[in-house]
N, C-alpha and C positions, 0 to 999 in steps of 0.2 A: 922501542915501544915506550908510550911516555906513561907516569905515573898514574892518569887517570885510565889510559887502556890497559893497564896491566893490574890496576884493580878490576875494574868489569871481567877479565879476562879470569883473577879467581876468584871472582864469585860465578862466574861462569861454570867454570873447572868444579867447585865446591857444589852448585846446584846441580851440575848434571850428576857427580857420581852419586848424591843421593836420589836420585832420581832411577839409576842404573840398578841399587839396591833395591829400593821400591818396585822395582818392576822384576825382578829374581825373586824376591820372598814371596810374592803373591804369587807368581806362577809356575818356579821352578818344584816346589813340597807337590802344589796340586797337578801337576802334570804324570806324576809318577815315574820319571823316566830313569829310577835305579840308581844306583854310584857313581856309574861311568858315564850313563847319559846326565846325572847331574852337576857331575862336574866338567864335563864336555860346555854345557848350557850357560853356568859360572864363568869360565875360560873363553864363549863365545862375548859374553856381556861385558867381559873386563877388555876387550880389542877393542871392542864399541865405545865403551865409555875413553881408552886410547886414542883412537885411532879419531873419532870426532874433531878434538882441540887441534891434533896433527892435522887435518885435513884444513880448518879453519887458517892455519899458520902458513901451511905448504907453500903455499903459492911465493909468499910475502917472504920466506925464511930460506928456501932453499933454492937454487937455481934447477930451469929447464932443462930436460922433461922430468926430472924428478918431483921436482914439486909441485907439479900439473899432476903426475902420477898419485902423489899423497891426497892433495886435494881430492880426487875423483874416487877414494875409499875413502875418505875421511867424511865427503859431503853425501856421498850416498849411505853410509853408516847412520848419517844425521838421521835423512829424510827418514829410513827405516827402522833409529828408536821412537823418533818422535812421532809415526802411528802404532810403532808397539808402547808406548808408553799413554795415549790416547785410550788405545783399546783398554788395557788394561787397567784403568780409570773407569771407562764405561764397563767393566767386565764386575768391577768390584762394587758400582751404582747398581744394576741389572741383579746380582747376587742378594747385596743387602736389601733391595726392595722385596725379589721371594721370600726372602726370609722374613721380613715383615709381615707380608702377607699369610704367610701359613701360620703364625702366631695366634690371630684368636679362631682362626679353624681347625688346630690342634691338629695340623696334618703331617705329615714326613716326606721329607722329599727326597729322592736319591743324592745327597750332595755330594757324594764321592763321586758319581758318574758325572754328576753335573760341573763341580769342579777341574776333575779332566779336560771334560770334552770341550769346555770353555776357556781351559787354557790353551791346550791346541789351538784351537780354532781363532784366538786371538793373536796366535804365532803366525796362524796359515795365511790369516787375511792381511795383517803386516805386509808379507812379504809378499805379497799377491798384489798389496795393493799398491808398492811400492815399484815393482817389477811393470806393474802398468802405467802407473804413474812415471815410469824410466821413458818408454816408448813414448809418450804422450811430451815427454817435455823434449825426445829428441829431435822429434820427427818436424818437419817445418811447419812454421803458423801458418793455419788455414786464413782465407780472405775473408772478411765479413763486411757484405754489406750494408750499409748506414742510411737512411733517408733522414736529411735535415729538414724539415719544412720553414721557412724562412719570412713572415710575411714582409709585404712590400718590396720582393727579392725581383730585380729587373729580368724580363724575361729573355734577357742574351746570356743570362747565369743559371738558369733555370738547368740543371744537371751539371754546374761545374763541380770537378771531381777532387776531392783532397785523400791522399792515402796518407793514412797515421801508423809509425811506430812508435814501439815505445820501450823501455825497460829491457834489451837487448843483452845487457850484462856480458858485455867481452870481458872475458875471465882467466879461469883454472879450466873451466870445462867445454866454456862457447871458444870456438875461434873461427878463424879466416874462413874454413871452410861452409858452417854455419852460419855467418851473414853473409857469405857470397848468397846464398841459397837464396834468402831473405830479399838483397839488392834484386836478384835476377824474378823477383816474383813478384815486386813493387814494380819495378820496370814494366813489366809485361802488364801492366791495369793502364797503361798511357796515363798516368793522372796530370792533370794541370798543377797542380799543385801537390808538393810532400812535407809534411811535419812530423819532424822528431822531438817528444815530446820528454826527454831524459834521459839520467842510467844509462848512457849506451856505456858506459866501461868501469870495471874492476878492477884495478891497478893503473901505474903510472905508462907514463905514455913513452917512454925506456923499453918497459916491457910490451906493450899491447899496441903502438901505432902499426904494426904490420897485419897484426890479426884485425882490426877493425878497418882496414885500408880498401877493402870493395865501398865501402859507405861511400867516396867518393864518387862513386859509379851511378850514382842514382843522376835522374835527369826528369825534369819536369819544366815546359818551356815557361810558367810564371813561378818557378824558385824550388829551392828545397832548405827549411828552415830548420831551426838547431834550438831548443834550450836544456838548458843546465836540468840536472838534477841533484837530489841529494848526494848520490855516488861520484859522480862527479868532483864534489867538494872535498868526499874523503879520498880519493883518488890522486888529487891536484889542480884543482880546476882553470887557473890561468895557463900553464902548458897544455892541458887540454881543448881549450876553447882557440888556443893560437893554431892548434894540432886540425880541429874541426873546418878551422877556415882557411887552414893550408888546403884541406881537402878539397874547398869547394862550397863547401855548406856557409848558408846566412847565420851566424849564433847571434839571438835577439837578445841582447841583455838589457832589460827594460826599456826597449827603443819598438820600433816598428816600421815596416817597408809599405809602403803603397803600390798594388798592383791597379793594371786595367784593362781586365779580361774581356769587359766589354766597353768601352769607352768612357765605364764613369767608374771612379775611384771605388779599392774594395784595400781595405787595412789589415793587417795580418803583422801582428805584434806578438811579442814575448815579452815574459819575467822573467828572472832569475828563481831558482827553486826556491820554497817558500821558507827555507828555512837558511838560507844562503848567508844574512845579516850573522848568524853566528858563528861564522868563519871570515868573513870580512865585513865590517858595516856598511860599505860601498858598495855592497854589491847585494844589499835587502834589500825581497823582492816588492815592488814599486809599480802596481798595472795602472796608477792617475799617471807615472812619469810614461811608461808604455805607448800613452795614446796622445804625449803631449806633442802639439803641432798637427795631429793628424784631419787631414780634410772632412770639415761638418755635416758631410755631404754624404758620406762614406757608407757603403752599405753592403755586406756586413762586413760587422767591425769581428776578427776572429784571433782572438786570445791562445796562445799557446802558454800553457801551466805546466808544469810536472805534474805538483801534485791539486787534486782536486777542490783542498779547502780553499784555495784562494778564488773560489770561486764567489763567495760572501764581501770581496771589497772589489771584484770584478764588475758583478752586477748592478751594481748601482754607477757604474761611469757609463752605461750604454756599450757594451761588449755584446753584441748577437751571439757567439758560438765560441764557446770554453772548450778546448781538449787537453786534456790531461791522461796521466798512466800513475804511477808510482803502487797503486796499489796491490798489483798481478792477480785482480779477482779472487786475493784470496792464496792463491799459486796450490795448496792442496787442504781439506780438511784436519781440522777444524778451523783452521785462519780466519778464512773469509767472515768469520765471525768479529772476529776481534778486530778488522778491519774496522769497521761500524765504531768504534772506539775513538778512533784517532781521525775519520773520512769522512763527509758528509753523504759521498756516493762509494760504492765499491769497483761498479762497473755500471754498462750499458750509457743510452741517453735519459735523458734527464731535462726537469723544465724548473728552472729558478726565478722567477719573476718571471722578466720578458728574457730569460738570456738561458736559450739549451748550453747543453754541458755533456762533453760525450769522453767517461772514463774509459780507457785499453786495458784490458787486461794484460797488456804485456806482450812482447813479440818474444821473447825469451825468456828467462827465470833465473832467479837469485837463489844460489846458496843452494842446497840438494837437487842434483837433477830430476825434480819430481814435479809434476801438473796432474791431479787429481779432480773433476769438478768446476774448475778455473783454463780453459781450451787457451793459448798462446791465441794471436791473432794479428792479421795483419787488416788494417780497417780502412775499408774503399767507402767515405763520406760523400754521398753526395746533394748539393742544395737542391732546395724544392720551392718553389713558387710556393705561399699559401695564404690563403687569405687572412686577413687580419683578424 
């Protein structure tokens, strides 16, 4: 671990356990649960605030299956302080506003019951809501379908199909079995075209080229293309992307292929993730180098992104159709908030000038097995003739 990860790492380590106290002192007094249910509750908070950094580590530090094992308590620990630490945030906003409010109406309000029943209840739905959000991120992405409207789209393309993943995360928790599922349900939509639009892995390709090895399985008679994403970089990205095309997959590193699905040229290019330059200069991502040589003629010209912002120096080269992911919709509340921060889109389609822009929420999920709000999804695009 080098000096700069292993600072984040305690300040990491240092803001969770005050976070872990923060959320015991507000609601372990008001719960009333006695000596032994409070210290039961204390002992369960101190494994959480353990067992989190373990799990974050597991993978990286220990070998298989143990440290797949640690990981899958450690990141489902995550996902369920960080809605017990949410709630209990909004438990303590909800509180101090009653008590505001009954101030100049000289009223009384049961706060002994109220403080109870609202600390349970901020326990119950944690884990209620974690336990569904478990189900939700295991179960496979459903397909969603997409209508591009396209104007001046020739009418032999009028319904050609693009299926998009994205954000697949082979890991500690996703594996082989998991993107078989995936491969075998992209297959089954016949698309003419497949774009993977990032993240597909969590570790080095040592560990993880046999769990992400169905990918090679996909088939789509004009291609199935590849770009980087940020995980990727932290992963290893040049053994990956050699790893990728051993498979079988196009990886667009600012270049692009020319198809001709119906006898007149249609471009289907890639970037490198948009933050790529910070792990090599050679490899900033670059959507003017992307389209450079590409035929004048070309219609549509389709951008594959990781991430969404680059869709601002996309647009003005004449790019008809941006797809990107990185964002996971969010992946469970409150997130998707703070998406809006760092994204210009979070998910769905989108119109930027002349050029749609269609975020994924993700075909898998990062870091706690959890989707709350934010559905995985595998995304059957398809063009549409439309008038100008």
């Amino acid at each position: 671990m080098s000096l700069r990860q292993s600072s984040f790492f305690l300040r990491f380590l240092t803001l969770g356990a005050l976070a872990h106290v923060y959320v015991g002192a507000r609601l372990i007094p008001d719960a009333l649960l006695g000596g032994a249910g409070s210290a039961a509750a204390i002992l369960v908070l101190a494994l959480s605030c353990i067992l989190i950094p373990l799990g974050m580590l597991g993978r990286s530090s220990v070998h298989p299956p143990w440290g797949d094992r640690i990981a899958w308590v450690g990141l489902f620990a995550m996902g369920l302080f960080s809605s017990l630490f949410v709630l209990t945030v909004l438990r303590d906003a909800l509180l101090l506003a009653a008590w505001l409010l009954t101030l100049p109406l000289a009223a009384a309000l049961p706060w002994t019951v109220l403080r109870q029943a609202s600390a349970w209840a901020v326990a119950g739905l944690a884990l209620a809501g974690t336990l569904a959000g478990l189900y939700n991120a295991r179960r496979r992405a459903r397909v969603v379908d997409v209508d591009v409207p396209i104007a001046g789209l020739p009418a032999d393309l009028d319904g050609f199909t693009i299926v998009q993943i994205s954000d697949i995360h082979v890991g500690p928790t996703i594996k082989k079995r998991y993107v078989q599922a995936i491969v075998d349900a992209v297959n089954e939509q016949l698309p003419d075209m497949i774009a993977i639009t990032g993240d597909v892995v969590d570790g080095s390709v040592e560990h993880l080229s046999e769990q992400a090895s169905p990918l090679g399985q996909l088939r789509a008679p004009y291609g199935v293309y590849l770009v980087t994403g940020n995980h990727e970089y932290y992963s290893g990205a040049a053994p990956w992307v050699a790893e990728f095309r051993r498979m079988g997959l196009r990886v667009l590193m600012n270049e692009h292929a020319v198809i001709y699905p119906s006898g007149l040229p249609v471009v289907v290019a890639g970037v490198t993730d948009y933050g790529a330059g910070a792990f090599d200069p050679q490899q900033r991502s670059n959507p003017l180098a992307a389209l450079s040589g590409a035929p004048a003629d070309a219609l549509p010209r389709i951008l594959l992104a990781h991430q969404p912002r680059s869709a601002a120096a996309a647009e003005p080269l004449g790019y008809t159709l941006q797809l990107s992911g990185h964002t996971h919709g969010g992946q469970f509340f409150p997130w998707g908030f703070f998406v809006r921060f760092q994204q210009p889109y979070t998910a769905g389609l989108h119109r930027l000038g002349r050029m749609w822009i269609y975020v994924s929420r993700g075909t898998g999920y990062w870091g706690p097995p959890k989707r709350l709000g934010a559905p995985s999804e595998i995304t059957r695009l398809r063009l549409r003739a439309a008038s100008r």
